[in-house]
C-alpha positions as CSV (number, residue, x, y, z in Angstrom):
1,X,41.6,8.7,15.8
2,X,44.7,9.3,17.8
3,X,48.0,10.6,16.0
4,X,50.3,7.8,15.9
5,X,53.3,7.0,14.7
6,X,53.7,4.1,12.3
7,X,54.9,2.2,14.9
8,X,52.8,2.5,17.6
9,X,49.7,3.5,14.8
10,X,48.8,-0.5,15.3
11,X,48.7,-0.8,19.0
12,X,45.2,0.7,20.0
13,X,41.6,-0.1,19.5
14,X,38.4,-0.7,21.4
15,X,39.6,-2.6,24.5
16,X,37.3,-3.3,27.6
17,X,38.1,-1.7,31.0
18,X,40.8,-2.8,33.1
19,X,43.0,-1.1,35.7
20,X,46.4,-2.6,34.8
21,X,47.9,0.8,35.2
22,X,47.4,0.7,39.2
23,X,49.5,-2.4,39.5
24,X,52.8,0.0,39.0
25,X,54.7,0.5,41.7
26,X,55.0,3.8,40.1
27,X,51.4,4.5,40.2
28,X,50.9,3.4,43.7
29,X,53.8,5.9,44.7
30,X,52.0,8.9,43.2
31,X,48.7,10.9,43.7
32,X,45.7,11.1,42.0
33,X,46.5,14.7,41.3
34,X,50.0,14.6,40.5
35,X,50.7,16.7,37.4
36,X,52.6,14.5,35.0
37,X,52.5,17.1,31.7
38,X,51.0,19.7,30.4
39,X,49.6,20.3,27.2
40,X,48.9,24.1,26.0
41,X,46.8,24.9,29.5
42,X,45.8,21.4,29.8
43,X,46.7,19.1,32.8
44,X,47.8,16.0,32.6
45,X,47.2,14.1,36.3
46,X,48.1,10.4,37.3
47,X,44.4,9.9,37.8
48,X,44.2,11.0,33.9
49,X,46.7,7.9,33.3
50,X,44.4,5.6,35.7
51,X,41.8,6.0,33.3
52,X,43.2,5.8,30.4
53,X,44.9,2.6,31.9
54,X,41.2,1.5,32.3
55,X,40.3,2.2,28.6
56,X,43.4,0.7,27.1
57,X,44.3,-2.1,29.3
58,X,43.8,-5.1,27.1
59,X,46.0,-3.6,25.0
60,X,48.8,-2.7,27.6
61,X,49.4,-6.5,28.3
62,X,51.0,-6.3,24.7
63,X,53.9,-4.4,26.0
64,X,56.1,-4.7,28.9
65,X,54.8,-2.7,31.8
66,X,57.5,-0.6,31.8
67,X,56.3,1.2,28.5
68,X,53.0,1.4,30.3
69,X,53.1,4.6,31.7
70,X,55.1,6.3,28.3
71,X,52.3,4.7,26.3
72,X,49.6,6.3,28.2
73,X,50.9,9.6,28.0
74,X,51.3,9.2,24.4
75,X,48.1,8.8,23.9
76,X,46.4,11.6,26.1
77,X,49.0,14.0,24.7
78,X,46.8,13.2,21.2
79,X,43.8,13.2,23.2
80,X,44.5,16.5,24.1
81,X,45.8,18.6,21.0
82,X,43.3,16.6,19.1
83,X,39.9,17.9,21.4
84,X,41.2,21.2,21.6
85,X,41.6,21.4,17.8
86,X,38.2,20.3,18.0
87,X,37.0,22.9,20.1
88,X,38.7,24.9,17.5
89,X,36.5,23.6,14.9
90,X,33.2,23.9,17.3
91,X,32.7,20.8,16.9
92,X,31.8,20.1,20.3
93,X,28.6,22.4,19.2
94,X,27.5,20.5,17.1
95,X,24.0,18.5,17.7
96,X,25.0,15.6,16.8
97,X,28.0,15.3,18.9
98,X,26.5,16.8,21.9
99,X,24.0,13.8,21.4
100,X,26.7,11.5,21.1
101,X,28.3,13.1,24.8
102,X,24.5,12.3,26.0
103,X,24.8,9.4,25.2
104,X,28.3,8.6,26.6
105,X,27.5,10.1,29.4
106,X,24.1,7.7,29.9
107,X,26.1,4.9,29.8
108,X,29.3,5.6,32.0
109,X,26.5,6.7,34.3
110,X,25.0,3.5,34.0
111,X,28.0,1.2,34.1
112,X,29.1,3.4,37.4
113,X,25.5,2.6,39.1
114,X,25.7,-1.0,38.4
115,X,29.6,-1.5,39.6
116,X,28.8,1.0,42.8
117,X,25.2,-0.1,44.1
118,X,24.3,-3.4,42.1
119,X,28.0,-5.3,41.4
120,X,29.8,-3.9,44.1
121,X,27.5,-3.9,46.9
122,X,27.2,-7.6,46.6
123,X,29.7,-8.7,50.0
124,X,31.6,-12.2,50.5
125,X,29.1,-12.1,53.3
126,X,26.3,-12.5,50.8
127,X,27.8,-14.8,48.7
128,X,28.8,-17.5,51.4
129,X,25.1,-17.4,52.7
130,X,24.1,-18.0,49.3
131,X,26.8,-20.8,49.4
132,X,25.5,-22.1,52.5
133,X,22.0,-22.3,51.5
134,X,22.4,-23.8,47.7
135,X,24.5,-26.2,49.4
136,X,23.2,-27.3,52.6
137,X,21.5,-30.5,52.0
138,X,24.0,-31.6,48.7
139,X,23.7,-34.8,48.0
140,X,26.5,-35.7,44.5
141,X,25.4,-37.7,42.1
142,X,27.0,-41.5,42.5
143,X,30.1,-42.2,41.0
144,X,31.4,-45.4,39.9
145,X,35.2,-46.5,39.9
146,X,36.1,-49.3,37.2
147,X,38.6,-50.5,35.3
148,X,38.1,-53.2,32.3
149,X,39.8,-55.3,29.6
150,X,38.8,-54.5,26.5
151,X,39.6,-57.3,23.5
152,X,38.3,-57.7,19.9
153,X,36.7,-61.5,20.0
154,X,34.3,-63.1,22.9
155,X,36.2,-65.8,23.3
156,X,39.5,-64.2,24.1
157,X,37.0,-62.3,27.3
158,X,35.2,-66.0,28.1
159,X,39.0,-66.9,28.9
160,X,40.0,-63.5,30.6
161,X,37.1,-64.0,33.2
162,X,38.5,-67.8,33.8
163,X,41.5,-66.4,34.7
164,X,40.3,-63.9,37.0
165,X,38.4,-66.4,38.5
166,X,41.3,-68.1,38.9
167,X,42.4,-65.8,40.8
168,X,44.8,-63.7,38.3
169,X,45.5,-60.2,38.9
170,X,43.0,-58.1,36.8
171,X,45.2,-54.5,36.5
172,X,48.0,-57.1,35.2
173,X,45.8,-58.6,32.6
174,X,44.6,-55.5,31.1
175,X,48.0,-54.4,30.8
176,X,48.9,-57.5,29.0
177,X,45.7,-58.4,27.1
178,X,43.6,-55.4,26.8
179,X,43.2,-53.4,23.0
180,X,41.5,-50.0,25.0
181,X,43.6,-46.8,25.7
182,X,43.2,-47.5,29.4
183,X,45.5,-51.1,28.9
184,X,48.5,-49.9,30.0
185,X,47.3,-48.3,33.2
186,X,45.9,-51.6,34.2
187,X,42.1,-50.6,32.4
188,X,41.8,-48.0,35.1
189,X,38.8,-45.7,33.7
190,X,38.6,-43.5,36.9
191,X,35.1,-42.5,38.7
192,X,32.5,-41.9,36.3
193,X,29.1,-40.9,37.1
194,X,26.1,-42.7,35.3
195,X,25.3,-41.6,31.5
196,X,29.3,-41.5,30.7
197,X,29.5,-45.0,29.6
198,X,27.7,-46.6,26.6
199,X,24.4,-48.3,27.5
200,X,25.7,-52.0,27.5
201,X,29.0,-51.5,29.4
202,X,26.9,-49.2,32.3
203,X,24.3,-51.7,32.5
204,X,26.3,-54.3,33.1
205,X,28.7,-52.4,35.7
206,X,25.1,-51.4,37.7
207,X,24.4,-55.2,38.2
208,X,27.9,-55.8,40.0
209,X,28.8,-55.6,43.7
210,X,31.9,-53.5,44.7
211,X,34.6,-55.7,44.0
212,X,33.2,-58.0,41.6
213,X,33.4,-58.5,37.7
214,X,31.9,-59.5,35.3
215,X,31.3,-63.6,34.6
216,X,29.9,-63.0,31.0
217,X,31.5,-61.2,28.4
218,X,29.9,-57.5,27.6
219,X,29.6,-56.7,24.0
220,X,29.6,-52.9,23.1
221,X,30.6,-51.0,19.5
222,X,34.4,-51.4,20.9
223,X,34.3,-54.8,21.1
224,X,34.0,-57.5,24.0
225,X,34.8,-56.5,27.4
226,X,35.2,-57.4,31.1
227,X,34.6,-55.4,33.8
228,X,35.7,-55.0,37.5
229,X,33.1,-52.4,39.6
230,X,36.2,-51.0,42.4
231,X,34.6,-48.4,44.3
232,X,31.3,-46.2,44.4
233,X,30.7,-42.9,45.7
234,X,28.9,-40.1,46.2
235,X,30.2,-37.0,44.2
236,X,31.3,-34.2,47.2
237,X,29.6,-30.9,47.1
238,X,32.2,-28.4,45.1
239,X,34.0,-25.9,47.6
240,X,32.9,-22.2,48.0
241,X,36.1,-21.1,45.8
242,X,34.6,-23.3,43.0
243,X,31.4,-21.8,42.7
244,X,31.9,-18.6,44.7
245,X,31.9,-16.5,41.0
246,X,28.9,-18.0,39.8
247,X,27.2,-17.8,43.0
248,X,28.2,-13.9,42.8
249,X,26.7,-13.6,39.2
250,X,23.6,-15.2,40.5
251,X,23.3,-12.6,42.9
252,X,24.1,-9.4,41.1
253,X,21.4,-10.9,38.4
254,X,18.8,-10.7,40.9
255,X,20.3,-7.7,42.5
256,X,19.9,-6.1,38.9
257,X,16.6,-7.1,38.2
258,X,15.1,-6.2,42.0
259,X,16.7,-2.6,41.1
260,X,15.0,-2.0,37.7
261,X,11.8,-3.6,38.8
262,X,11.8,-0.9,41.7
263,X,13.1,1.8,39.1
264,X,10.5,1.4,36.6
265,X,8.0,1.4,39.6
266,X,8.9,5.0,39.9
267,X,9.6,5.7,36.6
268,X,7.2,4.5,34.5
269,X,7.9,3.9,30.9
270,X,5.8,4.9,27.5
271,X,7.1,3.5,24.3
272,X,5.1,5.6,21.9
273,X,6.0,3.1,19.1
274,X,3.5,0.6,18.8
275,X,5.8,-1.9,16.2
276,X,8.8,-1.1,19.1
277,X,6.6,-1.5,21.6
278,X,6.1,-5.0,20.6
279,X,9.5,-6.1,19.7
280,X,10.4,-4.7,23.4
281,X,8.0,-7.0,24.9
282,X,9.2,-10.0,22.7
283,X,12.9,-9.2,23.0
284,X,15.0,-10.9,26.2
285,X,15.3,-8.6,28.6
286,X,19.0,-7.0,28.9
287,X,21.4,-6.3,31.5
């Protein structure tokens, strides 16, 4: 646990990486090597602030990013008289802890693998051919435009369609007569593709032309209602930005699955476990 004040004893726990650190001017200005402090005969460098930036980022957005830097140092100057007491103490020879630095070490290896070689040797090439191939023969779903009027009795829709036969302005009668949210902006219910609507009122809307409404009243849990089919469409195909970050997670998936496919070619593994060797097989497969 870092020394704290009571103050700042609150502001840190486990965050997950994020360089907000190299978004400072500041930062940008110096180099990696830079000496910032010392501490006994230990080195404090800009690159040492980087990383802790990295660990503690989540928590920097707390705090204006002009404590950013003061806050970083804070906490390596524990970092520092704390592992050297440490040291001090042997406990860095102790088994357990040098299994727990095995194991750190494992995974920061790991993590820096997968961003270098799996994650970031995915290019915008890549992902617009992936774009380009998922998307080359789209074809939306159809989209319907309607509006309706929406009233509480048959008989009051039996006289809303004579009056649109009559040749009365339907937007202005939903305004005027319609119960439904979409009333006052003339029953305008926007495009919708098929499954959206309750099964009465999208039969009913499938059976008109574009243009046309209905000439007998629909009846659905809301009530009675008349409906004009405005427009139909196909949905467009989304644009690369849309999809671009799935289309990238798609790809480092399969990136990361060719990789340990070829790994475990070369190294095979044993479990010597026979119960763990079970659950392994049954368990989903993690990345």
């Amino acid at each position: 646990m870092f020394r704290f004040s009571v103050r700042r004893q609150a502001r840190f726990l486990a965050v997950p990486a994020l360089a907000l650190m190299l978004g400072s001017s500041a930062v940008l200005a110096a180099e990696p090597g830079d000496v910032v402090a010392k501490v006994g005969n230990s080195e404090i460098t800009e690159a040492d602030l980087a990383f802790a930036a990295q660990d503690l980022g989540a928590e920097l957005k707390r705090f204006p990013p002009a404590q950013w830097r003061a806050i970083l140092l804070d906490v390596l100057v524990d970092m520092e008289l704390l592992a050297e007491a440490a040291k001090n103490a042997d406990i860095d020879k102790d088994p357990d802890f040098k299994k727990q630095v095995d194991f750190l070490t494992l995974r920061a290896l790991r993590n820096a693998y997968l961003a270098q070689k799996i994650d970031g040797a995915i290019t915008e090439e890549e992902v617009k051919a992936a774009y380009d191939k998922e998307f080359a023969d789209f074809e939306g779903p159809e989209e319907m435009k309607a509006r309706h009027i929406l009233v509480k009795e048959k008989a009051e829709a039996e006289a809303i369609i004579k009056d649109l036969e009559g040749g009365a302005d339907f937007a202005e009668l939903a305004k005027e007569k319609s119960t439904g949210p979409s009333g006052p902006n003339g029953g305008d219910l926007g495009y919708f593709s098929k499954g959206q609507m309750v099964p009465p009122f999208e039969e009913a809307l499938l059976k008109l032309e574009k243009g046309t409404f209905t000439k007998e009243p629909v009846e659905t849990q809301f009530g009675w209602h008349v409906i004009l089919l405005e427009d139909k469409r196909r949905q467009e195909k989304p644009t690369f930005e849309d999809v671009s970050a799935n289309l990238r997670q798609n790809l480092v998936r399969d990136r990361y699955a060719e990789t340990m496919e070829v790994l475990k070619a070369e190294h095979p593994v044993e479990i010597l476990d026979e119960n763990l060797a079970k659950a392994s097989a049954e368990a989903p497969a993690a990345q």
